[in-house]
Each structure stands twice: as C-alpha cells, then as structure tokens.
C-alpha positions, 0 to 999 in steps of 0.5 A, a space after each residue: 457942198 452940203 444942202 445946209 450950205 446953199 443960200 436962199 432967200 426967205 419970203 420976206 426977202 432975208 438971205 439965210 441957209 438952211 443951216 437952221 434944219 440941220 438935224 431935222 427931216 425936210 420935204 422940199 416942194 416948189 409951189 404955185 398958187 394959181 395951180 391945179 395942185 395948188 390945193 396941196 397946200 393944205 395936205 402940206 400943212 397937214 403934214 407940217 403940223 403932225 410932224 413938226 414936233 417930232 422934227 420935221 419941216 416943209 420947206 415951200 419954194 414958189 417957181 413961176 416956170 410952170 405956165 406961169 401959175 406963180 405970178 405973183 410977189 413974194 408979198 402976195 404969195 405969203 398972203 395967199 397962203 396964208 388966207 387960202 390955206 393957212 400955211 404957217 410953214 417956211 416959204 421962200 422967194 420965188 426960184 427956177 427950178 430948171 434952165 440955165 438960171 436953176 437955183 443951186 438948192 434945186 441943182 443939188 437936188 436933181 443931182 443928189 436924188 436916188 431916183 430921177 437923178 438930173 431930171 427936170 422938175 417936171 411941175 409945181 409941187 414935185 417934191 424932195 425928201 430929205 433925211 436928218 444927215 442932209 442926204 436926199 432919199 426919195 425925189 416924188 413926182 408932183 401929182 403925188 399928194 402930201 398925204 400919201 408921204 406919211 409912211 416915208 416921213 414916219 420911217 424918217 423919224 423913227 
C-alpha cells in the first residue's frame, strides 16, 4: 500500500487520504500542544511558508500518547494553533502513533523509514520526511528543530 492510500481524518472531522500530496515533498510530524516542543510549531510553519510554492507541505498529526500533552479536542487544537502559532498548515485529528492501536500512516512510517526502521516514536514532534514518489527518506528525532531540516528539504525540491 502507498502512503497516498492510507485514510486519516482531517481536523475537522472529514475522511480523505492523502492523495491530495501525491507529487509534493511532506514532512510528517505527530504534535501536542501542551509540550515542551511545542514552540516547534512556529519553525513548522516557518518552513511551510518558505517552501509551500515550491511543493512542499507539513502535514501535522496531534498524538495525546506522550503524558498526555495533547488533551485537548480536535476543535481546541485547531484554535490553539492557530491563535498561539498561526499555523495554517494541514493538521489532522488525533492519532496513536505506538501500541497496538497505531494508526496505519504511523505503521507505515516506522516500517518504511531508512533509519529507525520499526522503532517507536520516542515523543511529540518526531518527524518523516518524505519524498515526491511517496518514499520515506529520513525519519528525524523530536528534538531535532524544523530549522535544522532546510538543507534536506532544499535537496528534496531541487
């Protein structure tokens, strides 16, 4: 199965795959809102605004399995980021990311990443880049800051 074919739910509630981001570059992040990373938001949208045109997206899953740091609704999380951060890039409802209930986008993942193949997410916003083709080529660690990803996004969109 492709990475396009997997169904998610958007943030509002909608069933879609990600179909619609067939051909463009993707980094996938689980996120929480009441984290010590949570000011990654900002370098997240940072990124998505520099190279949205040139065909790249943040694709932002919300996982409440981390001490419990994502809480909230769906609703409330779609406000918070958009009053605290002014993110305006996709943002879906909350998923497991590890257990025996991970959601299949985050089993593909793990499964596919060149490096920590099959590992758990070890917190909110660890990260999946992904290429054009749908392939997973690099899977990067949570403390890692969005900022620190221009270089692998640039070689992604050349």
């Amino acid at each position: 199965m492709s990475i396009y074919e997997i169904s998610v739910k958007t943030i509002t509630g909608d069933t879609t795959t990600l179909e619609e981001y067939k051909g463009k570059a993707l980094l996938i992040v689980n996120t929480a809102s009441k984290c010590g990373l949570t000011p990654q938001y900002k370098g997240l949208q940072e990124l998505y605004d520099r190279y949205r045109e040139q065909g790249f997206e943040v694709l932002g899953f919300p996982c409440n399995q981390f001490a419990g740091q994502e809480p909230g609704s769906e609703e409330e999380i779609a406000q918070f980021c958009d009053v605290n951060y002014g993110v305006t890039f996709p943002l879906f409802a909350k998923i497991d990311v590890n257990g025996a209930d991970t959601h299949p986008l985050y089993q593909h993942l793990k499964a596919h990443a060149p490096n920590g193949e099959g590992q758990d997410i070890e917190w909110n916003f660890a990260k999946f880049l992904i290429d054009q083709d749908g392939s997973v080529v690099k899977r990067i660690g949570a403390r890692v800051q969005p900022e620190e990803l221009t270089s692998d996004i640039e070689n992604l969109l050349k």
